[in-house]
N, C-alpha and C positions, 0 to 999 in steps of 0.2 A: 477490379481486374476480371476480366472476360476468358474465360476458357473459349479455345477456338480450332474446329477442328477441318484442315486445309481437305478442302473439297476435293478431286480429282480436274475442274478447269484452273484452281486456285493454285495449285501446286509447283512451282519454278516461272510462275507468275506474278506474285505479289497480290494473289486478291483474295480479297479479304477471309475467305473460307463460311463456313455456317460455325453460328455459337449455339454451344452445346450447354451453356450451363452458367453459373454465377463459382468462382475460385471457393467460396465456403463447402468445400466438401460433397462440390459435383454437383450442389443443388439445382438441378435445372431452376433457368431463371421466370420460370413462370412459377412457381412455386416458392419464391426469394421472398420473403418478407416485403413488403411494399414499400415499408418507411425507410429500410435499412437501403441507405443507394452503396455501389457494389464495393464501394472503396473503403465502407463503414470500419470501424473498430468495432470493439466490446464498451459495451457504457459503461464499464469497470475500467482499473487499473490492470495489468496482469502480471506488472511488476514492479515495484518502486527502491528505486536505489538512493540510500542517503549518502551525504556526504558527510566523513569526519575524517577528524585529525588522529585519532589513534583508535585501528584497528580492532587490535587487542580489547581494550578499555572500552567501547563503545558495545564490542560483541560481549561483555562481559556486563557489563549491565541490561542490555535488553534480553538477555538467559535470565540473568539472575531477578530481574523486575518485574518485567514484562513474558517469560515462559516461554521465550523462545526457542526454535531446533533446530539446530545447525546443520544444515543441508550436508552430507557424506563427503559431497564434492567436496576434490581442495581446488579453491579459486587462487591459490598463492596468496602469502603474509598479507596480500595490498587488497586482500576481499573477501567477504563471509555471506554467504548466503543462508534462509532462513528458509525453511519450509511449512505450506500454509497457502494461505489463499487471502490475497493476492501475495505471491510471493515477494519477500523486499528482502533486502540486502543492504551492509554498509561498505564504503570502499574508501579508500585515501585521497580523492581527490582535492581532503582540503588539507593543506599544506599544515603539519604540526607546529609553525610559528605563526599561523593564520590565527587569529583573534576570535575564540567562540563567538557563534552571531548572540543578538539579541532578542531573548527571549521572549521579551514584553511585546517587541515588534516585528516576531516572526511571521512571514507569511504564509506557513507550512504550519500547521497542525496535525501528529498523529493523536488516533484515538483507538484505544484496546479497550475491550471487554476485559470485565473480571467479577469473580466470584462475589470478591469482598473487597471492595475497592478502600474500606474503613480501614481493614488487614494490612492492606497494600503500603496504603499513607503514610501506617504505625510504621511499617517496617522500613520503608525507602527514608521517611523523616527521622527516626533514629539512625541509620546511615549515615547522614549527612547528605543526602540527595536535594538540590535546590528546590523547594516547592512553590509554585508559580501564583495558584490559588487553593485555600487548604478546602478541605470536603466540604460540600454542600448535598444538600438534598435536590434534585433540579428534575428535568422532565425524562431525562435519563438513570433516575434512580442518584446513588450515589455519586458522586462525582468528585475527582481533583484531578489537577493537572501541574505537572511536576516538568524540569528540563531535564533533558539526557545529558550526556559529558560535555558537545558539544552549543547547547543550548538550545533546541529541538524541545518545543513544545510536544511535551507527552501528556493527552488527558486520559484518565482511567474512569471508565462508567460502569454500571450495572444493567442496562435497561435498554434493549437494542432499541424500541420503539415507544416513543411515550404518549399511549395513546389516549389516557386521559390526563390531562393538564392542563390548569393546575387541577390538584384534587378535589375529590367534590367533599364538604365537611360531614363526617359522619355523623 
């Protein structure tokens, strides 16, 4: 999107006016990143909303699991939002006699950081939390991946970056 500011002949004319800039916050566009063309996103997410069957119950483990913070807003019973970056949220869109998906062959993976994902595991497996693959050691530090109510592969790591792997033997 083009910022564009109607010239004095452009004006109750239809033409075209002079461009002042690229829509990111007035940047003139000679100063725009080069690679980024004007219509770009963020190469991030900046929000992701899931889909479950009970509200409640979903906000309720990704607090109590995963350390979730529940956004102040109230989005109504049918939505919760979380605060964070990127911010996500779950909402009702799947209908409470709708069939949790399948874990195994979800195409949606989240992943959360955690302190102690060993902690984590102990706590959600004594729960009764479905755990999908139990801990390993991997190039992310500790690692398992467990499903939420819905069946939302959740994996829990230690290690933003693995940047040596495998390790080298001491």
């Amino acid at each position: 999107m083009r910022l564009v500011r109607a010239t004095p002949s452009a004006r109750g004319t239809g033409g075209a006016g002079q461009e002042v800039g690229s829509a990111r916050r007035g940047t003139p566009t000679s100063q725009r990143d080069p690679r980024m063309k004007p219509s770009a996103v963020t190469p991030s997410p900046g929000f992701i909303s899931i889909a479950v069957s009970d509200v409640t119950r979903s906000a309720t483990f990704y607090e109590t699991y995963l350390g979730a913070i529940r956004d102040t807003f109230d989005f109504g019973p049918q939505a919760v939002a979380f605060v964070g970056w990127p911010t996500f949220a779950i909402n009702s869109a799947r209908r409470p006699d709708q069939a949790p998906g399948d874990a195994a062959s979800s195409t949606i993976q989240l992943w959360w950081r955690a302190s102690d994902a060993q902690a984590l595991f102990e706590r959600a497996s004594g729960d009764g939390v479905v755990i999908l693959t139990p801990p390993f050691d991997g190039p992310f530090g500790r690692t398992f991946t467990m499903a939420d109510p819905d069946g939302h592969r959740v994996t829990v790591y230690e290690k933003d970056q693995p940047l040596f792997w495998p390790p080298r033997p001491s």
